[in-house]
GUDO-798687 format. One record per residue (C-alpha): x, y, z; residue in three letters; residue number from 1. Coordinates in pm, 1 decimal. Layout:
GUDO-798687
NODE,c1,c2,c3,residu,num
NODE,X,Y,Z,ALA,NUM
...
end
This chain:
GUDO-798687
NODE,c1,c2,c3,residu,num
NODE,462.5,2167.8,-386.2,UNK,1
NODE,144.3,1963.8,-461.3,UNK,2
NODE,213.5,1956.0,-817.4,UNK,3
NODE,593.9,1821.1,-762.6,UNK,4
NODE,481.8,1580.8,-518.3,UNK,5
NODE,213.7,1443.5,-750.3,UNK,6
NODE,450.3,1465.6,-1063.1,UNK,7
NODE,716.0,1249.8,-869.4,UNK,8
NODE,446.3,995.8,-792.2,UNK,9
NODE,309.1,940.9,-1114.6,UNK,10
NODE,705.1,900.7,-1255.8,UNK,11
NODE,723.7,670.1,-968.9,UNK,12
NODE,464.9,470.6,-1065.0,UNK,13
NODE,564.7,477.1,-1448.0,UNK,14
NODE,925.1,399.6,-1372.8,UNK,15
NODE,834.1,90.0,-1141.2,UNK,16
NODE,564.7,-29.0,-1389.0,UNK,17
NODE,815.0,-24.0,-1688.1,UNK,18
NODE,1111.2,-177.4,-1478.3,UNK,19
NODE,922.7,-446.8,-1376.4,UNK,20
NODE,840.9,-559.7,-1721.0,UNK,21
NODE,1038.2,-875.4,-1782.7,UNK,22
NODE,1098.5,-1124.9,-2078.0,UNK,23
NODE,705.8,-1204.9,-2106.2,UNK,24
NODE,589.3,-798.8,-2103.0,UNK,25
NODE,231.6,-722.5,-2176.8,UNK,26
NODE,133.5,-584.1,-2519.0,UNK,27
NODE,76.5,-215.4,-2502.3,UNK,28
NODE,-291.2,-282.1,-2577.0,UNK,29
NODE,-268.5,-500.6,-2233.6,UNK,30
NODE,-60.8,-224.7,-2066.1,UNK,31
NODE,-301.7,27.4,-2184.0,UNK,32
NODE,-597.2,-200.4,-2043.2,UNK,33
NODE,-479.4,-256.1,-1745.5,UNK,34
NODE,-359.4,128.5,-1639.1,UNK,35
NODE,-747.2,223.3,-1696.0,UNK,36
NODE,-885.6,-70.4,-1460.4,UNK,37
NODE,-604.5,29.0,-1238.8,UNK,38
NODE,-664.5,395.2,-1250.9,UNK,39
NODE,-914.3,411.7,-942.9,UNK,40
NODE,-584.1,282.4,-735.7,UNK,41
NODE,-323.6,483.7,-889.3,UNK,42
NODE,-550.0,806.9,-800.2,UNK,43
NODE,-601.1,675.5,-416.3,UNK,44
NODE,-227.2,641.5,-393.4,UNK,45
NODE,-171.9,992.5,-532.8,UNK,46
NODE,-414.9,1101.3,-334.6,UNK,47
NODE,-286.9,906.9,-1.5,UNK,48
NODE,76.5,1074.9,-104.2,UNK,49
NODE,-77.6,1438.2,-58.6,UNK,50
NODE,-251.4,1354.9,176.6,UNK,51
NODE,65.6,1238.4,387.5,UNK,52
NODE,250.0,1573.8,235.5,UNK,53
NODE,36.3,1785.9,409.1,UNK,54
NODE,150.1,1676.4,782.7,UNK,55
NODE,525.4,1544.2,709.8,UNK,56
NODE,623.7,1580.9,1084.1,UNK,57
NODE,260.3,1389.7,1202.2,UNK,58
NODE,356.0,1020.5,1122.7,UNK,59
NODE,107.1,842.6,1277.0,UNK,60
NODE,-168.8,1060.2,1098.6,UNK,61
NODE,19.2,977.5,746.9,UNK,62
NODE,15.1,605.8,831.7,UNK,63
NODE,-355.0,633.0,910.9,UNK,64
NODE,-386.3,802.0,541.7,UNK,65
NODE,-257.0,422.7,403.3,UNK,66
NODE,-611.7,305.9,464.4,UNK,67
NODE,-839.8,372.1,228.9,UNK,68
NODE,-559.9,302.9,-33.6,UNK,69
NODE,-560.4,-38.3,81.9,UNK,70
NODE,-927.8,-28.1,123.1,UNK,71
NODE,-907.7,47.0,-264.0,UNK,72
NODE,-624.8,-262.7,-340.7,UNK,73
NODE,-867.2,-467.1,-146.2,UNK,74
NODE,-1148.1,-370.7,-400.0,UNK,75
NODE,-946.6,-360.4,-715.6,UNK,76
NODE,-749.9,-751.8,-649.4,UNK,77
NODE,-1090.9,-887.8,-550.2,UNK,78
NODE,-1289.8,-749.7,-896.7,UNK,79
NODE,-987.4,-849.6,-1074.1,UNK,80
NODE,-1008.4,-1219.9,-913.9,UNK,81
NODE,-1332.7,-1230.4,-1002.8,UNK,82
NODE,-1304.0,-1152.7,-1375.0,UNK,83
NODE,-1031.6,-1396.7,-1324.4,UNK,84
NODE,-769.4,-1109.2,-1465.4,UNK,85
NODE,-468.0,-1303.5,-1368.5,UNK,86
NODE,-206.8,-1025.1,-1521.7,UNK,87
NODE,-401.2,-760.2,-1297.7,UNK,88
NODE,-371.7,-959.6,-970.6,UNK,89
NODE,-17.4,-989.2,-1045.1,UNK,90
NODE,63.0,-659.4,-1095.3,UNK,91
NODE,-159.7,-473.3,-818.7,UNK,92
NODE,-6.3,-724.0,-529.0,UNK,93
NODE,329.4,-571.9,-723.9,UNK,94
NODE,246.4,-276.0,-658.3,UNK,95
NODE,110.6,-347.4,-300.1,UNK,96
NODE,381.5,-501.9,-183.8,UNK,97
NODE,633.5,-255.4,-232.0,UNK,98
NODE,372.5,11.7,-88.8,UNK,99
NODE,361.3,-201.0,237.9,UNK,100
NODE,714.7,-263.8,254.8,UNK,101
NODE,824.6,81.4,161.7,UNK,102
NODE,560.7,324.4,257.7,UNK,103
NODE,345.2,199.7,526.4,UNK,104
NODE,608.3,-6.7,736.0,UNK,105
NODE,851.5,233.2,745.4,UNK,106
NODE,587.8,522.3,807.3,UNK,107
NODE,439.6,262.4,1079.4,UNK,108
NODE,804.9,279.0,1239.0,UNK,109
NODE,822.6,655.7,1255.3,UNK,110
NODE,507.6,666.1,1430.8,UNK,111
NODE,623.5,441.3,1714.8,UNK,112
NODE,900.6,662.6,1737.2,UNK,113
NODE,634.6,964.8,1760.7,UNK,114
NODE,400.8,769.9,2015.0,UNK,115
NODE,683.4,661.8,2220.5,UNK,116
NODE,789.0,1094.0,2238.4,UNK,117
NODE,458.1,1120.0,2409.5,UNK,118
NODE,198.9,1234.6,2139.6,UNK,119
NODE,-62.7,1028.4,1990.8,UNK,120
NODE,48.4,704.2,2203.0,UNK,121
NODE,-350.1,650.3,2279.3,UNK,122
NODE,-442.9,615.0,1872.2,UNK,123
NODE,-155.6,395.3,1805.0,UNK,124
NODE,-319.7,76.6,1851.9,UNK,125
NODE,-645.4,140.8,1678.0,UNK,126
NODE,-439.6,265.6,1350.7,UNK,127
NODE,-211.1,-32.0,1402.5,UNK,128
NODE,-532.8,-227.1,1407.1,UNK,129
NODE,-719.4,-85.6,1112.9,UNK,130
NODE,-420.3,-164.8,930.7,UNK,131
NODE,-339.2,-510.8,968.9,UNK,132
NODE,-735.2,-577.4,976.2,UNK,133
NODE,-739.3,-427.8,612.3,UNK,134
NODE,-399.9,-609.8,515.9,UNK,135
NODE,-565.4,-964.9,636.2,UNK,136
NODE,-858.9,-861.3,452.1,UNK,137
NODE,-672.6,-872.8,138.9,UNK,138
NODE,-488.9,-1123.1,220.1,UNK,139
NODE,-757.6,-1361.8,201.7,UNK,140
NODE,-840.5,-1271.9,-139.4,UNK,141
NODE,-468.4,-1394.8,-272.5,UNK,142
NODE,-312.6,-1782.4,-243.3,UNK,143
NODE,-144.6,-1770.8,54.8,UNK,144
NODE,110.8,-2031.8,-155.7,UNK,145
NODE,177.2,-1816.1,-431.6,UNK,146
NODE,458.8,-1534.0,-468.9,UNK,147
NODE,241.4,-1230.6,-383.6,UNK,148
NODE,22.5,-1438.7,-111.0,UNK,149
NODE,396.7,-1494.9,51.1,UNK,150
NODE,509.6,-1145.8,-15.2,UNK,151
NODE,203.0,-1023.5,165.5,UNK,152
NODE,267.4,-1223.5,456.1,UNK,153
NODE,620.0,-1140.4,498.3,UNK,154
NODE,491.5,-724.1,472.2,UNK,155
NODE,176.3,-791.1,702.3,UNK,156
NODE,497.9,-946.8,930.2,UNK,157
NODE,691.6,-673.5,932.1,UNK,158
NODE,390.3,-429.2,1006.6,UNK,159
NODE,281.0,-657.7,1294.1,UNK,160
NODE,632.1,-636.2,1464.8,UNK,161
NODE,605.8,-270.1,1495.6,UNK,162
NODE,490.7,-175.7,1879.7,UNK,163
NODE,496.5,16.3,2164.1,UNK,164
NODE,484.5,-33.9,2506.4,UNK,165
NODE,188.4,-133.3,2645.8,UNK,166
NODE,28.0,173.5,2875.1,UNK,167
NODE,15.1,81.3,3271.8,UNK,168
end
């Protein structure tokens, strides 16, 4: 099961890295440069996918498991900002983005619907909360002006909405 789960990951990955190559692609030399300084948060992510594997009916527990891979986007977008690796920025917040918007939100959303069943309604806040706290964190490190500043925004938005009813 592991072993299918991390195959269709790394596929995943592949197929959304080569798709989103457009007229100006990287060189392969680039391509090849960039998946070993990316490597550290393509592991975290397969990692964070078995992780989440292991407890498929425990949603808020497989949201929790998105934060140390943004912990690790954090670290990865702010060493390549410093090396000023423009091409690397671009294509981690790439990445990011659709990991926010189509992992963690909808994961995020499933948990409410958990919590609101009655189980883990006391640790939905504070995961909530780590969350966004790490997703502001990287925001700061991107221009808030630029496409993957805005798409960040619009995915820390859609995170944010997600709540429950406050406990009396």
């Amino acid at each position: 099961m592991i072993r299918q789960i991390l195959s269709i990951s790394v596929a995943t990955w592949a197929a959304v890295t080569v798709g989103a190559q457009g007229p100006d692609a990287l060189e392969p030399g680039q391509r090849r440069e960039l998946y070993k300084k990316n490597r550290p948060v393509i592991e975290a992510l397969v990692l964070q996918t078995v992780e989440s594997s292991k407890t498929p009916s425990d949603h808020l527990k497989r949201a929790d498991a998105y934060y140390p891979v943004l912990y690790q986007f954090s670290v990865e977008i702010q060493t390549a900002n410093q090396a000023r690796e423009a091409n690397r920025v671009t294509e981690l917040t790439g990445h990011l983005t659709v990991l926010l918007k189509d992992g963690l939100a909808p994961t995020l959303d499933k948990a409410k619907k958990q919590v609101e069943g009655g189980s883990g309604v006391e640790r939905f806040p504070d995961v909530k909360k780590n969350l966004l706290a790490q997703i502001d964190a990287l925001g700061k490190q991107l221009d808030p002006a630029s496409p993957a500043g805005a798409s960040l925004e619009a995915a820390k938005e859609k995170v944010d909405s997600i709540t429950i009813p406050e406990k009396k």
